[in-house]
MIDOKOL-213253 format. One record per residue (C-alpha): x, y, z; chain; residue in one letter; residue number from 0. Coordinates in Angstrom, 3 decimals, padded with zeros to 6 digits. Layout:
MIDOKOL-213253
+----------+----------+----------+-----+------+-----+
!     east !    north !       up ! mol ! type ! seq !
+----------+----------+----------+-----+------+-----+
!        X !        Y !        Z !   A !    A ! NUM !
...
+----------+----------+----------+-----+------+-----+
//
This chain:
MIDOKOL-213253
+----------+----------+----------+-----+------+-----+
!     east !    north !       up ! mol ! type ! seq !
+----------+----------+----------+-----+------+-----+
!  019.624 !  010.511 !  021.171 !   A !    X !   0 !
!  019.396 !  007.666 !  018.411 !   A !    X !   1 !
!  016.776 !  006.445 !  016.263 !   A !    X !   2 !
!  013.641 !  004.407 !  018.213 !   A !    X !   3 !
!  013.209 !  001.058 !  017.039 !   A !    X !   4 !
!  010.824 !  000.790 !  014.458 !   A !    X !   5 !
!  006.541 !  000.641 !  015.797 !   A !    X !   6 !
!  004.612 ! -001.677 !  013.271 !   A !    X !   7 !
!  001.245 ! -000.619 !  011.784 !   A !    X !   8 !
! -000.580 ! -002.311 !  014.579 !   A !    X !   9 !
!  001.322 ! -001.062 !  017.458 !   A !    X !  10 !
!  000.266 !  002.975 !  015.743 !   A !    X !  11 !
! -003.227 !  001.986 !  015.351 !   A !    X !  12 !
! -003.235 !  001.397 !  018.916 !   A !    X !  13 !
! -001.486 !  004.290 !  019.846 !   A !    X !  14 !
! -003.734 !  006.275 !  017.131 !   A !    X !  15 !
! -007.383 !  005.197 !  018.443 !   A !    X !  16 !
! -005.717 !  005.526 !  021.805 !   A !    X !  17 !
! -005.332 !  009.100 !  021.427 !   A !    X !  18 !
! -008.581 !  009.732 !  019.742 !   A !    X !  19 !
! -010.376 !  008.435 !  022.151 !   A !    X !  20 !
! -009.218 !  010.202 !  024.561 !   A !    X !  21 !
! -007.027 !  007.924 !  026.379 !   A !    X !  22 !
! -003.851 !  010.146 !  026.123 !   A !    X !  23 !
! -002.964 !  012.939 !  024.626 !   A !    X !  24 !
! -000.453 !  013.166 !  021.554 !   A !    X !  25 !
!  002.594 !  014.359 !  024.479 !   A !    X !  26 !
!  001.700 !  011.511 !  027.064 !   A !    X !  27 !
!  001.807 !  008.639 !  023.760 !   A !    X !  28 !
!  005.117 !  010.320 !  022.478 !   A !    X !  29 !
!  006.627 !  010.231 !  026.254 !   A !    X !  30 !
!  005.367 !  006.530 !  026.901 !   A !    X !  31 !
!  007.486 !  005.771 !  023.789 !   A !    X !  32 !
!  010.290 !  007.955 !  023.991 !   A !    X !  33 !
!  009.161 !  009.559 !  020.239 !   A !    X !  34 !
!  008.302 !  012.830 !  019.220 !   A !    X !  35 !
!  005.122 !  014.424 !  019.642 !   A !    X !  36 !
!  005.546 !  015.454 !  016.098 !   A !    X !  37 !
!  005.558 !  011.729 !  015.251 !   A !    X !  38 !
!  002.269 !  010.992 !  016.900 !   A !    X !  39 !
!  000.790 !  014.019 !  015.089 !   A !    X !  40 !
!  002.027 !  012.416 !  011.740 !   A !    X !  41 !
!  000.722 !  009.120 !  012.704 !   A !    X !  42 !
! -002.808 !  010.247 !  013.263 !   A !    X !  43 !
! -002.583 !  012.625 !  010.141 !   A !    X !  44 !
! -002.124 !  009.654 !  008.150 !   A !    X !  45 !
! -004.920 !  007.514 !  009.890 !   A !    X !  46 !
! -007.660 !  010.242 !  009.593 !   A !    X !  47 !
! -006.434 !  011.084 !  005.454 !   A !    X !  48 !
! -006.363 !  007.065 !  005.014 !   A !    X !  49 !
! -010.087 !  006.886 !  006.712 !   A !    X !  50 !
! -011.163 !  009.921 !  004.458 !   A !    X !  51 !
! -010.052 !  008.116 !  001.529 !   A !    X !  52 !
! -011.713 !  004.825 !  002.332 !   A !    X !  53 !
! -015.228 !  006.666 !  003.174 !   A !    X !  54 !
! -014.978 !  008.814 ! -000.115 !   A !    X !  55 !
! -013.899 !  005.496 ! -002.298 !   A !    X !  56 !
! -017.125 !  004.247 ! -000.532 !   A !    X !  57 !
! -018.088 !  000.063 !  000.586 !   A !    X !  58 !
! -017.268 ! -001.715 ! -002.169 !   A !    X !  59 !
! -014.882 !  000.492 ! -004.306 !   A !    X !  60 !
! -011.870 ! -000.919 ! -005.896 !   A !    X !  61 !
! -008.614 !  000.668 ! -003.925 !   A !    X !  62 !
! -006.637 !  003.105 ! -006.350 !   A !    X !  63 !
! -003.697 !  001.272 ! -008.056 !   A !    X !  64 !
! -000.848 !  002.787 ! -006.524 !   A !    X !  65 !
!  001.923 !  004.547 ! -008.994 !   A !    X !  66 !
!  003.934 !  001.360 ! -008.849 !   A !    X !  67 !
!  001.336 ! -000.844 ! -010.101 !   A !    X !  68 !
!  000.327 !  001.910 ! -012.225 !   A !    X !  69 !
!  004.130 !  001.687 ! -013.775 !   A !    X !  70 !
!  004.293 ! -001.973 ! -014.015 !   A !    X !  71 !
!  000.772 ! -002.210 ! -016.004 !   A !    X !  72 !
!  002.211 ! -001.779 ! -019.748 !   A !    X !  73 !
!  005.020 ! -004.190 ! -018.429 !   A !    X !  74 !
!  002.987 ! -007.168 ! -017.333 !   A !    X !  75 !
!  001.186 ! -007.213 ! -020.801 !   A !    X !  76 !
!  003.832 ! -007.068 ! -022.303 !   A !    X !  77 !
!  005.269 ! -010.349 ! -020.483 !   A !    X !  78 !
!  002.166 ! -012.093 ! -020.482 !   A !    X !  79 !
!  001.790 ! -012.137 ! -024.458 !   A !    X !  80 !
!  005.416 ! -013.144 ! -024.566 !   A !    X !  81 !
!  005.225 ! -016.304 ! -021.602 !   A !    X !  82 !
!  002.210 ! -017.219 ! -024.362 !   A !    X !  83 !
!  004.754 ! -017.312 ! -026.933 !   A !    X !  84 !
!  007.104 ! -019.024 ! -025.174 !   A !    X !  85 !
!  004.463 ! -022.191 ! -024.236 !   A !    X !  86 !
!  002.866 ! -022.216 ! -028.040 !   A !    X !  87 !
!  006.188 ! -022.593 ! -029.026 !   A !    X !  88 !
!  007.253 ! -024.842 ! -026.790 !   A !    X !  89 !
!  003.812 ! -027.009 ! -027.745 !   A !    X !  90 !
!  005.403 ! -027.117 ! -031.299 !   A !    X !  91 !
!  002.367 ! -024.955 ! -032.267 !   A !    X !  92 !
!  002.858 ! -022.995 ! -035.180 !   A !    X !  93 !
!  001.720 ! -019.260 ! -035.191 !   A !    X !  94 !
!  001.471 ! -017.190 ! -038.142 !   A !    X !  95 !
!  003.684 ! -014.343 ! -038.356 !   A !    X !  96 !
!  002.341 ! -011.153 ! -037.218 !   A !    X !  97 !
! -000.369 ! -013.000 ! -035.489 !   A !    X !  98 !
! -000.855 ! -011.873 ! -031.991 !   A !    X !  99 !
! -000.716 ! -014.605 ! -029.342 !   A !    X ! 100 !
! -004.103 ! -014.286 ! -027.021 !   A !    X ! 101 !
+----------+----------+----------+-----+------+-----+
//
């Protein structure tokens, strides 16, 4: 049997709160849509670890920068000091050498 077409976020919420509620059980969602129960299972693992998260980060916490953003930090400095450069430069401003631009 081949691959299921892909189910978007909102389409395993529903299927999620579904089975929490009591609505269906993990085997009756997976049968509806020909997937594994094993799938469901993951897909309510992740909702319940995501809701921990959110509760322990508390109401008006700042969402942990993920290890992309994380990565790309020292980069974006980097090319933000050097787009300044670019536009004093391009002003005809002078700027003395080993001055930072800010």
């Amino acid at each position: 049997m081949g691959r299921k077409p892909f189910k978007s976020a909102e389409e395993k919420l529903q299927v999620v709160l579904g089975v929490l509620k009591g609505e269906m059980t993990q085997v009756e969602a997976a049968r509806r849509l020909e997937m594994s129960q094993t799938t469901i299972a993951k897909w309510q693992k992740q909702f319940l670890e995501g809701a921990h998260e959110a509760l322990a980060r508390g109401e008006n916490a700042k969402a942990p920068a993920s290890r992309r953003e994380t990565d790309l930090q020292p980069q974006d400095d980097g090319a933000q000091g050097d787009a300044q450069e670019l536009v004093i430069r391009g002003s005809g401003l002078q700027v003395a050498e080993g001055q930072e631009v800010r």
